[in-house]
OpenMM code with the backbone's topology and positions (N, CA, C; nanometers):
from openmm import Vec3, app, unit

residues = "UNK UNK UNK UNK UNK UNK UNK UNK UNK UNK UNK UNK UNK UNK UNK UNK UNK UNK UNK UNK UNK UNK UNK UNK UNK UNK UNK UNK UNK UNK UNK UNK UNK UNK UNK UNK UNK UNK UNK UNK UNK UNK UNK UNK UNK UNK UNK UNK UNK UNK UNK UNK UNK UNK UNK UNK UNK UNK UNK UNK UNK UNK UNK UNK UNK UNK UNK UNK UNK UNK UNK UNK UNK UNK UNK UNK UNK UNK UNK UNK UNK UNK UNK UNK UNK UNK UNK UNK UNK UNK UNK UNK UNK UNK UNK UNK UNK UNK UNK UNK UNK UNK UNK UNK UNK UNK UNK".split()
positions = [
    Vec3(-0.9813, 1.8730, 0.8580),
    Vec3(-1.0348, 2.0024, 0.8215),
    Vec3(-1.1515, 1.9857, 0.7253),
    Vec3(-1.2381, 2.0142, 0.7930),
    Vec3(-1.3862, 2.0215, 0.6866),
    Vec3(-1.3538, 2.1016, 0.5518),
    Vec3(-1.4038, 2.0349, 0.4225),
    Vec3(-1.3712, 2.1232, 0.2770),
    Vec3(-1.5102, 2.2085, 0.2678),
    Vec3(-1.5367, 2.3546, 0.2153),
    Vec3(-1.6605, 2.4123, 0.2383),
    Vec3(-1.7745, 2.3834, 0.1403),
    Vec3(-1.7620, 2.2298, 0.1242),
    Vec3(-1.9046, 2.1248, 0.0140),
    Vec3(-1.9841, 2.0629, 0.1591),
    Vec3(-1.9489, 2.0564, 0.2677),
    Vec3(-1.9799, 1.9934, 0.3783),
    Vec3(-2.0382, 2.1118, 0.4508),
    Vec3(-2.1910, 2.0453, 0.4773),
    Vec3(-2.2780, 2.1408, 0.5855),
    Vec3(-2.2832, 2.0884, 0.7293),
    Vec3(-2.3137, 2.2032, 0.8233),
    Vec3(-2.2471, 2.1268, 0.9459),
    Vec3(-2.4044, 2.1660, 0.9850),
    Vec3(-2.4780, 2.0863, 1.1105),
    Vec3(-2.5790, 2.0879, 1.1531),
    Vec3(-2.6123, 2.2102, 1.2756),
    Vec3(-2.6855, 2.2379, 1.3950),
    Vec3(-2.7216, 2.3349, 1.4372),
    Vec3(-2.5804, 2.3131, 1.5497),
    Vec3(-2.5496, 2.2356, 1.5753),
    Vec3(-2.4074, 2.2197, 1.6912),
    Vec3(-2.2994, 2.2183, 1.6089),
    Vec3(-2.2463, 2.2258, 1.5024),
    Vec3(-2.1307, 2.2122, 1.4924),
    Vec3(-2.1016, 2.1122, 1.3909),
    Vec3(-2.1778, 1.9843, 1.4140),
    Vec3(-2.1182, 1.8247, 1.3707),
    Vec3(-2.1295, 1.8706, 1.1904),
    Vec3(-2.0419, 1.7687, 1.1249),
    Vec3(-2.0535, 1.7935, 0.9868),
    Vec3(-2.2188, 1.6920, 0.9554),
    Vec3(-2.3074, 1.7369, 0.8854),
    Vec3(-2.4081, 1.6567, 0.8839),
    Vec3(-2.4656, 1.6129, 0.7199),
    Vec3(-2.3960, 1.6983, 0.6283),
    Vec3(-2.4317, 1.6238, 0.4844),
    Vec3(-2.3331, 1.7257, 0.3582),
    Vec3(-2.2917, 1.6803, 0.2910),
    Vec3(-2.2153, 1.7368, 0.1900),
    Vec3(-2.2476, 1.6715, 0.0057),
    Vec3(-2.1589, 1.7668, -0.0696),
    Vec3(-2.1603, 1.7405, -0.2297),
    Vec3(-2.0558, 1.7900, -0.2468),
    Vec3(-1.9892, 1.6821, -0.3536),
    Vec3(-1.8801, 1.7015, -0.4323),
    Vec3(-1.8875, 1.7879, -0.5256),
    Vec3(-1.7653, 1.8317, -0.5675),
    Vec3(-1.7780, 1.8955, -0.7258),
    Vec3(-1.8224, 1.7626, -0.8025),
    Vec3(-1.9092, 1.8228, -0.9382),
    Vec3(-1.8805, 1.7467, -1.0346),
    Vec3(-1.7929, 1.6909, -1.1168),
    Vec3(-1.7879, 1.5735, -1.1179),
    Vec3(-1.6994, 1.5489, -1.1940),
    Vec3(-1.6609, 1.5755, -1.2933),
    Vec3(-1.5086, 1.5528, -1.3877),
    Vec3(-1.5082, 1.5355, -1.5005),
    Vec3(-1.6465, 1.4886, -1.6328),
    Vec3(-1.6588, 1.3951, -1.5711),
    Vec3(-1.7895, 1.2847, -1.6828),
    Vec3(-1.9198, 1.3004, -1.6085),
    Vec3(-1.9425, 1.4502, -1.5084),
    Vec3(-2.0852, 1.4630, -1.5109),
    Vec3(-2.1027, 1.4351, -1.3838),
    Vec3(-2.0395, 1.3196, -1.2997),
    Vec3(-2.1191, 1.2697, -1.1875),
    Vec3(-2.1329, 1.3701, -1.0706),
    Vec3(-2.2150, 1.3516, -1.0112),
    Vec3(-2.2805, 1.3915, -0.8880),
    Vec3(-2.2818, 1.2987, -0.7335),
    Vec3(-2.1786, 1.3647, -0.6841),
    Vec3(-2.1857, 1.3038, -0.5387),
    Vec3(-2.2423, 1.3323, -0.4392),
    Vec3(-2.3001, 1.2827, -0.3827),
    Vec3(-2.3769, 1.3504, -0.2023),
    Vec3(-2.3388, 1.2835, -0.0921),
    Vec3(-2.3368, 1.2945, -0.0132),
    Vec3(-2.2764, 1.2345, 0.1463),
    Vec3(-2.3596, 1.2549, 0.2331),
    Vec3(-2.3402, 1.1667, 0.3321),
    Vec3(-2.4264, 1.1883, 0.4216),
    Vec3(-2.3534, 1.1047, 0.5483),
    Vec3(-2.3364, 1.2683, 0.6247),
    Vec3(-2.2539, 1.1745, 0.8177),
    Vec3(-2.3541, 1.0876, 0.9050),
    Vec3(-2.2866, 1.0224, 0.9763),
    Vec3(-2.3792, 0.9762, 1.1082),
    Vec3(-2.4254, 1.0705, 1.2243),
    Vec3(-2.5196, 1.0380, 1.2556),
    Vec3(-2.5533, 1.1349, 1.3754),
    Vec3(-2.4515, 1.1805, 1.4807),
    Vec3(-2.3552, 1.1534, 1.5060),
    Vec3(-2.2495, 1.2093, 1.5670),
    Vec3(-2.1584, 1.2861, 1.4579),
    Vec3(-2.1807, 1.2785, 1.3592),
    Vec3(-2.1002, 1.3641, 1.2505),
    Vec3(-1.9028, 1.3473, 1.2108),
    Vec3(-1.8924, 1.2332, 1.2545),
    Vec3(-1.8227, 1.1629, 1.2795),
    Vec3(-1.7834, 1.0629, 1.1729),
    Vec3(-1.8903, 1.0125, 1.0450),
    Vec3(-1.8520, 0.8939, 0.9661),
    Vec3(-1.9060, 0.9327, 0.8703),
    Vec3(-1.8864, 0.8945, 0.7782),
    Vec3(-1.9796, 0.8993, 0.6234),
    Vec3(-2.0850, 0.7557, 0.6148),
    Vec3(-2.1857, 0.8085, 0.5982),
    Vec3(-2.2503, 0.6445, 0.6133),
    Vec3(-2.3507, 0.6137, 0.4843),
    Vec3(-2.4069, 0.7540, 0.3953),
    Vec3(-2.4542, 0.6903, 0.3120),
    Vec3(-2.3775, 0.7799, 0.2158),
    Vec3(-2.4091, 0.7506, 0.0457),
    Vec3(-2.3374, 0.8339, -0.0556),
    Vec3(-2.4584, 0.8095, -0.1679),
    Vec3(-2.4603, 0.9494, -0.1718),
    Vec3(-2.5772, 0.8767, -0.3369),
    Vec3(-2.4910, 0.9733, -0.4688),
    Vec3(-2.4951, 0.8671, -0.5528),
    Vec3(-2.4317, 0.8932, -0.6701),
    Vec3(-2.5066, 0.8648, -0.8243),
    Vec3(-2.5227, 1.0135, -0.8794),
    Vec3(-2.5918, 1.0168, -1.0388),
    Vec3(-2.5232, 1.0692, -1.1348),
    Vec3(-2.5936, 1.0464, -1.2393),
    Vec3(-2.5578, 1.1445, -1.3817),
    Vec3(-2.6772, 1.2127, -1.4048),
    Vec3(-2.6721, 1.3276, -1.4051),
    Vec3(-2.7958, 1.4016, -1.3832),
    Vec3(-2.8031, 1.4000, -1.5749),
    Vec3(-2.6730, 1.4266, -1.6501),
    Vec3(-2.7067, 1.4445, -1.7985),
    Vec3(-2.7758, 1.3148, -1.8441),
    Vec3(-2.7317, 1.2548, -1.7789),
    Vec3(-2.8012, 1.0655, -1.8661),
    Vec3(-2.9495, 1.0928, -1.8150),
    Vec3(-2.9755, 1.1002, -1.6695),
    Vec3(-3.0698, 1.0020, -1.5637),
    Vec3(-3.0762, 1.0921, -1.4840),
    Vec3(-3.1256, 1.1626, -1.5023),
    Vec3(-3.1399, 1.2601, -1.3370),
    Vec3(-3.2093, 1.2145, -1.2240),
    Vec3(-3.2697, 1.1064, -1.2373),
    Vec3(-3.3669, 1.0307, -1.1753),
    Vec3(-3.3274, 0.8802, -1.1003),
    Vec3(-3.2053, 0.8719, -1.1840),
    Vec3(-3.1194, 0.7746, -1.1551),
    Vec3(-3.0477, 0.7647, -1.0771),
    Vec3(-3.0876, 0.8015, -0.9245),
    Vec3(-2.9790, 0.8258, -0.8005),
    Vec3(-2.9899, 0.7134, -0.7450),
    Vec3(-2.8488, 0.6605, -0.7074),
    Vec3(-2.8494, 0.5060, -0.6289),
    Vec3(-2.7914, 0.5583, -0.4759),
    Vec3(-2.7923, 0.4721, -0.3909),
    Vec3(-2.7902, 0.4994, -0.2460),
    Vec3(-2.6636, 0.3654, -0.2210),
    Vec3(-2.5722, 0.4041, -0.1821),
    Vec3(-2.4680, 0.3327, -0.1628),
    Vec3(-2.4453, 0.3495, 0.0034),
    Vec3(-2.4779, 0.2467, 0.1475),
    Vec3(-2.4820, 0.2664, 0.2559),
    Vec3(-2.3715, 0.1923, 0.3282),
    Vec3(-2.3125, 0.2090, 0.3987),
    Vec3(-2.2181, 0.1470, 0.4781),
    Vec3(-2.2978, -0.0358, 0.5427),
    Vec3(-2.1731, -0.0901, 0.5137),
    Vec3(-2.2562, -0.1966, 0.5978),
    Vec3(-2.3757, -0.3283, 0.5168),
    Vec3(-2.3909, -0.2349, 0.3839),
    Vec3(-2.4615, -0.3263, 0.3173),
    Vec3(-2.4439, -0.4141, 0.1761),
    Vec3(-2.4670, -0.5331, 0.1525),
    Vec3(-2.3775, -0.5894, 0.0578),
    Vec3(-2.4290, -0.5567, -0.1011),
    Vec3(-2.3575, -0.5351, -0.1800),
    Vec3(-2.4095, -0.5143, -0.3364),
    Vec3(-2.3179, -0.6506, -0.3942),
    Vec3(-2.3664, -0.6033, -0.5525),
    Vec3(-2.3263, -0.6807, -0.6309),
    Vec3(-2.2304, -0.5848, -0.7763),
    Vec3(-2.1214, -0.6603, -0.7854),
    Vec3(-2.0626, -0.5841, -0.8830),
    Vec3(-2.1185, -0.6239, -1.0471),
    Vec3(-2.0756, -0.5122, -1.1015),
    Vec3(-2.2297, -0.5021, -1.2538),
    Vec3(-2.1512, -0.5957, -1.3308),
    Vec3(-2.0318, -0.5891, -1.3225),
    Vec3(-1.9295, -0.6502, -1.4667),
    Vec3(-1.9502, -0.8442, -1.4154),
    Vec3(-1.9023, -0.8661, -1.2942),
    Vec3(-1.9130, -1.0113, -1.2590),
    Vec3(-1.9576, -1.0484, -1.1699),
    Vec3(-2.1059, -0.9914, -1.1269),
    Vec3(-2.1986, -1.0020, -1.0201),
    Vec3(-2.1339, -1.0762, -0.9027),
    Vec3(-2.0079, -1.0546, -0.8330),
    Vec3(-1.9327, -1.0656, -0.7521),
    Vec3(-2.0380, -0.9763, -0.6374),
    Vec3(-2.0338, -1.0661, -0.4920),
    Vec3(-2.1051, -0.9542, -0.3900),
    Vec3(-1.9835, -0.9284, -0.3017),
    Vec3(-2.0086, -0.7607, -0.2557),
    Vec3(-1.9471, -0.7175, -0.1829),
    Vec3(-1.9621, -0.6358, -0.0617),
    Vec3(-1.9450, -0.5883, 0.0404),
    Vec3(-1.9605, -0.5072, 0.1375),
    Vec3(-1.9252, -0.3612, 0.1384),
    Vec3(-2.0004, -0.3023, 0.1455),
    Vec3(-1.9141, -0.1791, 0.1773),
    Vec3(-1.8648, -0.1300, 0.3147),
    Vec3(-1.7816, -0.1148, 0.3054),
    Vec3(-1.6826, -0.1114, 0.4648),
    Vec3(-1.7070, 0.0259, 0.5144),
    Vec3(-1.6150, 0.1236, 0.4844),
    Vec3(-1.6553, 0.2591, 0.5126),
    Vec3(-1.5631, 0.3610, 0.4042),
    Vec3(-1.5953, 0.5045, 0.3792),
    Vec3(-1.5820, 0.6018, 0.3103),
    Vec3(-1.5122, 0.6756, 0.4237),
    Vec3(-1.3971, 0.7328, 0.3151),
    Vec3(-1.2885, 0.8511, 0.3518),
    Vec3(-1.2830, 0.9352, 0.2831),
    Vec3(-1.3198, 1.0841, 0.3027),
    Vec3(-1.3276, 1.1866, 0.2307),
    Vec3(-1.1619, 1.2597, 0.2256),
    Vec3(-1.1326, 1.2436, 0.0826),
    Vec3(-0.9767, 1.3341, 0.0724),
    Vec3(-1.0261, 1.4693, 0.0116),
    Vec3(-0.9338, 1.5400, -0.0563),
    Vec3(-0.9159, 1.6568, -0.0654),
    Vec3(-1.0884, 1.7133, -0.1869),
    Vec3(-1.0839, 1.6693, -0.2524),
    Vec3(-1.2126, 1.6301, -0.3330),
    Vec3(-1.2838, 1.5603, -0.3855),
    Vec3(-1.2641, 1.4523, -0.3221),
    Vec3(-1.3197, 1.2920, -0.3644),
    Vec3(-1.3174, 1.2391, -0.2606),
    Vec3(-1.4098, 1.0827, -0.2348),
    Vec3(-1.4485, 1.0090, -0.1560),
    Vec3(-1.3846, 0.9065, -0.1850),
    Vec3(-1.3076, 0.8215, -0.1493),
    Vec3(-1.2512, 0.6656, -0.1500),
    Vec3(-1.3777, 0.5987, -0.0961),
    Vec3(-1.4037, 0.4784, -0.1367),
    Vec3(-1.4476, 0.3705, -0.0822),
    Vec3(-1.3705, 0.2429, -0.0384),
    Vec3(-1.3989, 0.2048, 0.0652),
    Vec3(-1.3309, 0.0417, 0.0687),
    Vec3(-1.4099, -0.0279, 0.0607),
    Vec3(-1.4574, -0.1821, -0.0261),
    Vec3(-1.5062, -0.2579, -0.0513),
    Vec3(-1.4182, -0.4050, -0.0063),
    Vec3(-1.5379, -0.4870, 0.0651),
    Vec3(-1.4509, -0.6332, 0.0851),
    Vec3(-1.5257, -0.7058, -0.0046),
    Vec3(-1.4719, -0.8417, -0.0693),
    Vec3(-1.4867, -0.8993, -0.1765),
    Vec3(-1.5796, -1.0300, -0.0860),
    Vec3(-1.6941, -1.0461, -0.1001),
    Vec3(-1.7217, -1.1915, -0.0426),
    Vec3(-1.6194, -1.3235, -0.0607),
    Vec3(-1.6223, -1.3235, -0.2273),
    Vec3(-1.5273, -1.4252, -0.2922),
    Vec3(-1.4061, -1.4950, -0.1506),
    Vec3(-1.2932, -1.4285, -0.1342),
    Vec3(-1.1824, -1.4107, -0.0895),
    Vec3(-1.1704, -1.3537, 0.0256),
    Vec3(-1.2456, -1.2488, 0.0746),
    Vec3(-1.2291, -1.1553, 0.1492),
    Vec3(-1.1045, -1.0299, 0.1329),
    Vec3(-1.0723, -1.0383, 0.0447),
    Vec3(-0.9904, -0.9107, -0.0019),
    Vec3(-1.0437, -0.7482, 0.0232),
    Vec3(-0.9919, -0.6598, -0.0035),
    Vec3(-1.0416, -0.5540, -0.0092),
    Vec3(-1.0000, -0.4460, -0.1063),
    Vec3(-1.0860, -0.3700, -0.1602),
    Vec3(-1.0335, -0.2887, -0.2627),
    Vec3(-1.0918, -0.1099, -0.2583),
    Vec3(-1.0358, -0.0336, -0.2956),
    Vec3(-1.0757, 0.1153, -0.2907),
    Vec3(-1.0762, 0.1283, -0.3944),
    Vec3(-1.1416, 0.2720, -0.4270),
    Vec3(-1.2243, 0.2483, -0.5459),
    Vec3(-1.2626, 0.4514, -0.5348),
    Vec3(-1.2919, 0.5167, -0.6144),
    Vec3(-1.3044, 0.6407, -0.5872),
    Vec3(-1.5205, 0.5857, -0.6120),
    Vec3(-1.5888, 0.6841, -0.4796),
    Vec3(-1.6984, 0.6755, -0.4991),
    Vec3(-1.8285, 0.7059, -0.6119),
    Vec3(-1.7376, 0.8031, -0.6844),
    Vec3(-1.8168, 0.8297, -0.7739),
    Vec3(-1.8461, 0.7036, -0.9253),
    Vec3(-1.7489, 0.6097, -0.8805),
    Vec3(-1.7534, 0.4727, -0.9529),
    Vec3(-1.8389, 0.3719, -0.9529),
    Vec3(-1.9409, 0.3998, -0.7988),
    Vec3(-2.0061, 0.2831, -0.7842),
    Vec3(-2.1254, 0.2809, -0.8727),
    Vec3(-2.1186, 0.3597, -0.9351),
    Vec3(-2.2478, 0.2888, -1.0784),
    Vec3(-2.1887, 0.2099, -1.1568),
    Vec3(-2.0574, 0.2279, -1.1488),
    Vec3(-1.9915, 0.1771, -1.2694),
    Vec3(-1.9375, -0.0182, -1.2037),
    Vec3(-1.9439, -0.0127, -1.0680),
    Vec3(-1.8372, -0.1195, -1.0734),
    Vec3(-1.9343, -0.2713, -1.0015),
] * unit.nanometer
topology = app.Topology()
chain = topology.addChain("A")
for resn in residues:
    res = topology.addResidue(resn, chain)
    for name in ("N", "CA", "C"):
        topology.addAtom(name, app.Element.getBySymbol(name[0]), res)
């Protein structure tokens, strides 16, 4: 069931959404695949710090974590009731970890 933060395009498909703000300010955005079907990119700010400071977090592409420059993948995003999970695989090990999206500045 689509939550009503999600805009749906001229057919139907869900095609881009925003979270509430968070507690500590943050700002989430989403963005589906052309079939409307996946979450594929997420950009996440603090508009009070950095309003300017929007990072682009995309499926598929590898980052680096800030605390122990560990690289990782991002796998794919699941939207729950008002928040986004992420799954991340660990290069290191290949493990995997979730993580709420509005974290990835932080992690």
């Amino acid at each position: 069931m689509l939550q009503p933060y999600v805009q749906l395009d001229e057919s139907g498909r869900p095609q881009k959404g925003l979270l509430p703000e968070t507690a500590d300010g943050r700002v989430v955005e989403f963005y589906y695949d052309t079939n409307g079907a996946d979450i594929t990119v997420v950009f996440v700010t603090i508009p009070a710090q950095d309003a300017s400071r929007k990072r682009a977090f995309t499926v598929g592409k590898t980052f680096k974590t800030i605390s122990t420059l560990e690289d990782f993948t991002l796998v794919r995003y699941d939207l729950t009731d008002h928040k986004i999970l992420v799954t991340l695989e660990m290069f290191a090990d290949g493990s995997k970890r979730q993580i709420d999206a509005s974290r990835l500045l932080d992690y």
